[in-house]
C-alpha positions in Angstrom: 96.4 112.6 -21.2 100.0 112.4 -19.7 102.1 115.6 -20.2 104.1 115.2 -23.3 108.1 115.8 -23.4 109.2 119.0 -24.5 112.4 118.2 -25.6 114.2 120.7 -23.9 115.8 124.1 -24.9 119.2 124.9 -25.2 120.4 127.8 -23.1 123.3 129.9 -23.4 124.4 132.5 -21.6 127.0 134.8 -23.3 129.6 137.4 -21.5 127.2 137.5 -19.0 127.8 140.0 -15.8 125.9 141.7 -13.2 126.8 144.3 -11.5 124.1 146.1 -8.9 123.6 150.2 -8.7 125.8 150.3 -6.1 128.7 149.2 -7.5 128.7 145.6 -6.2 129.9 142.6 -8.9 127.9 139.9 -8.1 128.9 138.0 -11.0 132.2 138.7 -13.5 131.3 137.9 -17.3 130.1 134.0 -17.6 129.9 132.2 -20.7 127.5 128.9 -20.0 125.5 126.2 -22.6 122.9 124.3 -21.0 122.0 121.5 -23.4 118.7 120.5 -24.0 116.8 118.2 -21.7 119.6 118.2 -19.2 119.7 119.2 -15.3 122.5 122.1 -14.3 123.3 122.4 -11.2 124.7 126.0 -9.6 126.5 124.8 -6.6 128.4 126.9 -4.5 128.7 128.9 -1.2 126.2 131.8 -0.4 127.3 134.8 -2.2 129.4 133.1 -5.1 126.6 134.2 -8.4 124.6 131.2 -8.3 120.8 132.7 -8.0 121.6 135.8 -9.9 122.6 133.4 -12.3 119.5 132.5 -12.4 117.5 135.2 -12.0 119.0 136.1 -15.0 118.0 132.9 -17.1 114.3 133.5 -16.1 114.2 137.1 -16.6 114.3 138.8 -13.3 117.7 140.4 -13.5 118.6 141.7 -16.8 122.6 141.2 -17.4 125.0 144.0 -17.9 125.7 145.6 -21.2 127.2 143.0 -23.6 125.7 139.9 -21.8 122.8 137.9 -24.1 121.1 134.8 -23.2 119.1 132.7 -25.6 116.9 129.7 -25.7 116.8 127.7 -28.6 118.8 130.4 -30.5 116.4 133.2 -29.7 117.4 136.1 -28.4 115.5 136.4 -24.8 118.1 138.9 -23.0 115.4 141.7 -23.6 112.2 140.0 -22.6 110.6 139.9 -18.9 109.9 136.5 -16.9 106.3 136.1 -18.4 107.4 136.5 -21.8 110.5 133.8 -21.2 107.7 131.1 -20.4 109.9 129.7 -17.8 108.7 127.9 -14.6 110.2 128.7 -11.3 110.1 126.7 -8.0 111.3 128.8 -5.0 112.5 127.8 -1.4 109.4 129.9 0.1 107.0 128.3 -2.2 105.5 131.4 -3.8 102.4 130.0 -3.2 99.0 132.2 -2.7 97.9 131.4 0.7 94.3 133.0 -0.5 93.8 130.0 -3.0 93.3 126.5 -2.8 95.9 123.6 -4.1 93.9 123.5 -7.5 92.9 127.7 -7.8 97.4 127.6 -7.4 98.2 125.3 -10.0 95.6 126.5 -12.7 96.3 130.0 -12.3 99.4 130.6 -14.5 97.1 128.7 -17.1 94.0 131.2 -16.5 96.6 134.1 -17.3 97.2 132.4 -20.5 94.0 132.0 -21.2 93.1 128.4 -21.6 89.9 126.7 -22.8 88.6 126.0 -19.2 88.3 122.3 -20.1 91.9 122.2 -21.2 92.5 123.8 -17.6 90.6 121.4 -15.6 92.6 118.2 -17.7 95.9 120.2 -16.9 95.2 120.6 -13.3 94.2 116.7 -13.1 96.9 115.7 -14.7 99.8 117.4 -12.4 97.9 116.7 -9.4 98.0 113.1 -10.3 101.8 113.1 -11.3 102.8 115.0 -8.0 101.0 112.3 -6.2 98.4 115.5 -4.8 94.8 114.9 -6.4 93.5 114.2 -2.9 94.4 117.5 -1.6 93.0 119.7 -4.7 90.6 121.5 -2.3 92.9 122.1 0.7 94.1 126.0 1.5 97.8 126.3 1.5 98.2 126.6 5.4 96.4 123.3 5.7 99.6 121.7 3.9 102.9 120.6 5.1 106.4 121.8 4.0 107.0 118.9 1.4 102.9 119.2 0.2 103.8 122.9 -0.6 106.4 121.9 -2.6 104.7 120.0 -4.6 102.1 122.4 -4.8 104.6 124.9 -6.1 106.4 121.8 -8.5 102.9 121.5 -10.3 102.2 124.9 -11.2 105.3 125.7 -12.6 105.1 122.4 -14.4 101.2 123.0 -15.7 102.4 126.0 -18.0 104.4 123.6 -19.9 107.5 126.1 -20.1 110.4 126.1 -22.0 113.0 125.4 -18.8 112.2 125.1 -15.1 114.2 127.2 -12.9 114.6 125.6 -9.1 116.0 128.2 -6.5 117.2 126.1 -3.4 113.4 124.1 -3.4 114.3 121.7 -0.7 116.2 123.7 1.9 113.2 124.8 4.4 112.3 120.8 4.5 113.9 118.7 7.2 116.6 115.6 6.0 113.8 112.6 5.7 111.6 114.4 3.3 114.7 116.5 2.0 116.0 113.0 0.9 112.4 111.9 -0.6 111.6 114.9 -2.5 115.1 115.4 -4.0 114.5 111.7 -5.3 111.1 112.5 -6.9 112.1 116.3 -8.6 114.8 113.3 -10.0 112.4 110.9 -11.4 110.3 113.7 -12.7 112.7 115.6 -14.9 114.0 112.4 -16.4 110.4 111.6 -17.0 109.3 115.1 -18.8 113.2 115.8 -20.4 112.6 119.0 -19.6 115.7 121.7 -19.6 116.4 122.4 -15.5 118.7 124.5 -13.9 118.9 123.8 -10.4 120.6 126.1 -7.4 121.8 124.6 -4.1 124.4 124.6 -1.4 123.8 121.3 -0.9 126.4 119.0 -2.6 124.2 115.5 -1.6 121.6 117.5 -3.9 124.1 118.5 -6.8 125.5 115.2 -6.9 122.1 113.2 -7.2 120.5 115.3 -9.6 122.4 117.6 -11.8 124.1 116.1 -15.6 126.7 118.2 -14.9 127.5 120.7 -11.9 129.0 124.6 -12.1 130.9 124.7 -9.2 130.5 128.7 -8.3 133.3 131.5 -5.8 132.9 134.9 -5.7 131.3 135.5 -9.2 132.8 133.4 -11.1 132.9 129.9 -12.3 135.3 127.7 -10.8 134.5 123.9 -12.8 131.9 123.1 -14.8 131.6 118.6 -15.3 129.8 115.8 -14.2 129.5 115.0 -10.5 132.2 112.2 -10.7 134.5 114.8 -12.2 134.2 117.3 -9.9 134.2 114.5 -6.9 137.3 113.0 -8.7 139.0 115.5 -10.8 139.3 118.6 -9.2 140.4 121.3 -11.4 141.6 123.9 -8.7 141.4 124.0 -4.8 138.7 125.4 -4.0 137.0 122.9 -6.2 138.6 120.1 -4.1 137.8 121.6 -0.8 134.8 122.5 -1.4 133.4 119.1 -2.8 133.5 116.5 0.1 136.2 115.7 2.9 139.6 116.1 1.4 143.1 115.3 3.0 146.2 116.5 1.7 149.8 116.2 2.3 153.0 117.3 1.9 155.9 115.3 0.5 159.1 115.4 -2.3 158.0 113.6 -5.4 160.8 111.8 -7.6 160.8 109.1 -10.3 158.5 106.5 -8.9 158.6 107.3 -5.3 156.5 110.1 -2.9 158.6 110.5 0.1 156.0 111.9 3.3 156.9 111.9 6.9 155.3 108.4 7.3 157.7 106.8 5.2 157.5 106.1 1.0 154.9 105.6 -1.5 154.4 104.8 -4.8 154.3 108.2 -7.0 152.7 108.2 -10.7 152.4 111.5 -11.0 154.7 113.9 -13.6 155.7 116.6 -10.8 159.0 116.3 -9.0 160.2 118.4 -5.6 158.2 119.2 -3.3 154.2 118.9 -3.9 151.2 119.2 -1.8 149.2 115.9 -2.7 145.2 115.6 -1.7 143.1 112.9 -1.6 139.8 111.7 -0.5 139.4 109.8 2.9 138.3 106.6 0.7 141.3 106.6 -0.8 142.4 105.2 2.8 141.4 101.4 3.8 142.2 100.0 7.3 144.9 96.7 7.0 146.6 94.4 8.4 150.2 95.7 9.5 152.0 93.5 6.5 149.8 95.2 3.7 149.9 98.4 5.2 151.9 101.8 3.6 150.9 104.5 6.2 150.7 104.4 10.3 148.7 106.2 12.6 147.4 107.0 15.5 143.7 107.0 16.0 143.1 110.8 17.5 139.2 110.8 17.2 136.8 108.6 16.1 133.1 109.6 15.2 129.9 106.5 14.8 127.9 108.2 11.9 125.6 104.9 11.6 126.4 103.4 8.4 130.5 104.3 9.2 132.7 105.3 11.5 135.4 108.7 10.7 138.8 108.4 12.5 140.7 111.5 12.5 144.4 109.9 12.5 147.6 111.7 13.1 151.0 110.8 12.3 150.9 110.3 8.7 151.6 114.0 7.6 151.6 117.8 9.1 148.1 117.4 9.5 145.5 114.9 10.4 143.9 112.9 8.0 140.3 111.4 8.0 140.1 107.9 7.0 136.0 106.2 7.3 135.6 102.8 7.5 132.6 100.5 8.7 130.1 101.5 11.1 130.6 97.7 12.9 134.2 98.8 13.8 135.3 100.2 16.6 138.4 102.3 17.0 139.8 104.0 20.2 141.5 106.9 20.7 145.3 106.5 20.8 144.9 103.4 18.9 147.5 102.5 16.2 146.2 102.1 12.9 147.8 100.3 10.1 146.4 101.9 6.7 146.9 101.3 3.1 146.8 104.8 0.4 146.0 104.0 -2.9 148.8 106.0 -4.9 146.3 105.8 -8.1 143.2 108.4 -5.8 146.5 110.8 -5.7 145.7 114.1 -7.2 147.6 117.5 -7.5 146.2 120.7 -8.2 146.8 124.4 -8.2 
């Protein structure tokens, strides 16, 4: 019988702060809603909040004074992990090396106390859906990285809980089977709609999973949205520095007009003086001389595969990355004649 939806639970964190016993602030007071049935993702640097987060959510960290966290409406600030009914998936695996795949998966069902035929149909069932059955009788040390995963993604599935708590799952896994796994975990929370709050550092993993992204520094929240607003509408700079390559530069902003140190471009922004304008390298495309805005000069080129990255100087202050086609070839000290597209112009604080 295939594992039914759950629906989801709504989480929502209020005022919520944690400060250790010796003084440190590992998060300032956070107010979050996670909707029903939709994938969070905590992204941010090491140390910015984003695992006690969500330690807190499951239960393992309780929040300072004033803070409250509920699920569905109910009031589970004061309850442990196994009273949250909440399914974790760690980056060690948390596996019990003593077990077999199957003793692993059924045994947060044995703690509950299941029929043992209603065990056994669990078990099947998540071995089949993690694509596993075969390795049911298998110790853990007999598994590799991405099998333990699993392993670890189907008992905290079995248990049926209320939201399923990942802590950086795929970053012990090398890029290949990074890449495959991050695409099933996808395909199986949009399967099961269940509630998921996700942490990484990874922003290729927030960006193909999460509904929306919290973009996380030092304790506090920095932009909560979807991944194409916090790719394309950066609310701060740190938020646009820390999300893929930017460029910026510097130039006086009047009606219509942005002058730079390359020359003009069209402006459609409100600010005038002086600003300080980013943009992303795509923003850039390679022309011929009579369509072209910008001119540079090609200081480095790398050959990532499927595109090349040119650092080029001349444009602004600082050199700006531009990537184009892998089947191009550019040479250092090569001019290059490039187009910006004044609309992929942003400004922020």
């Amino acid at each position: 019988m295939p594992m039914n939806n759950t629906g989801g639970t709504e989480i929502i964190l209020e005022n919520c702060a944690k400060t250790f016993p010796d003084g440190t602030q590992a998060l300032e007071p956070i107010d979050l809603k996670i909707k029903a049935g939709e994938t969070m993702v905590l992204l941010g640097p090491s140390g910015c909040g984003k695992t006690t987060t969500l330690r807190m959510i499951a239960g393992l960290e309780n929040p300072d004074r004033g803070g409250r966290i509920t699920f569905n409406g109910d009031d589970v600030t004061p309850l442990p992990i196994e009273r949250r009914n909440v399914g974790m998936v760690f980056q060690s695996y948390a596996l019990f090396p003593n077990m077999s795949v199957e003793q692993n998966v059924a045994y947060g069902l044995k703690i509950r106390k299941l029929p043992r035929v209603q065990i056994a149909e669990r078990v099947g069932e998540m071995l089949d859906m993690m694509h596993i059955h075969e390795l049911r009788n298998r110790r853990i040390d007999q598994l590799s990285g991405g099998q333990r995963q699993r392993v670890a993604l189907a008992r905290a599935i079995a248990i049926r809980p209320r939201a399923l708590l990942l802590d950086e799952p795929l970053t012990a896994l090398d890029a290949l089977l990074r890449e495959r796994l991050r695409s099933d975990i996808d395909a199986l929370l949009r399967s099961l709609g269940i509630t998921a709050v996700y942490v990484t550092h990874d922003q290729g993993e927030a960006m193909a999973l999460g509904d929306r992204i919290v973009v996380m520094s030092r304790g506090r929240v920095a932009q909560i949205g979807s991944p194409r607003d916090i790719y394309h509408k950066p609310q701060n700079a740190f938020v646009a520095n820390f999300i893929g390559s930017m460029n910026r530069l510097q130039g006086r902003a009047s009606e219509g007009r942005l002058e730079i140190k390359a020359g003009s471009l069209p402006w459609k922004g409100k600010q005038r003086g002086t600003v300080e304008v980013l943009f992303r390298p795509e923003a850039l495309s390679i022309v011929n001389e009579g369509e072209a805005n910008l001119r540079g000069t090609v200081a480095t080129s790398f050959f990532l595969g499927d595109r090349c990255r040119l650092v080029v100087e001349g444009i602004c202050e600082e050199p700006v990355i531009v990537e184009t086609s892998g089947k191009l070839n550019h040479a250092k000290g090569e001019p290059v004649y490039l187009k910006l597209d004044p609309d992929e112009l942003m400004v922020v604080e």
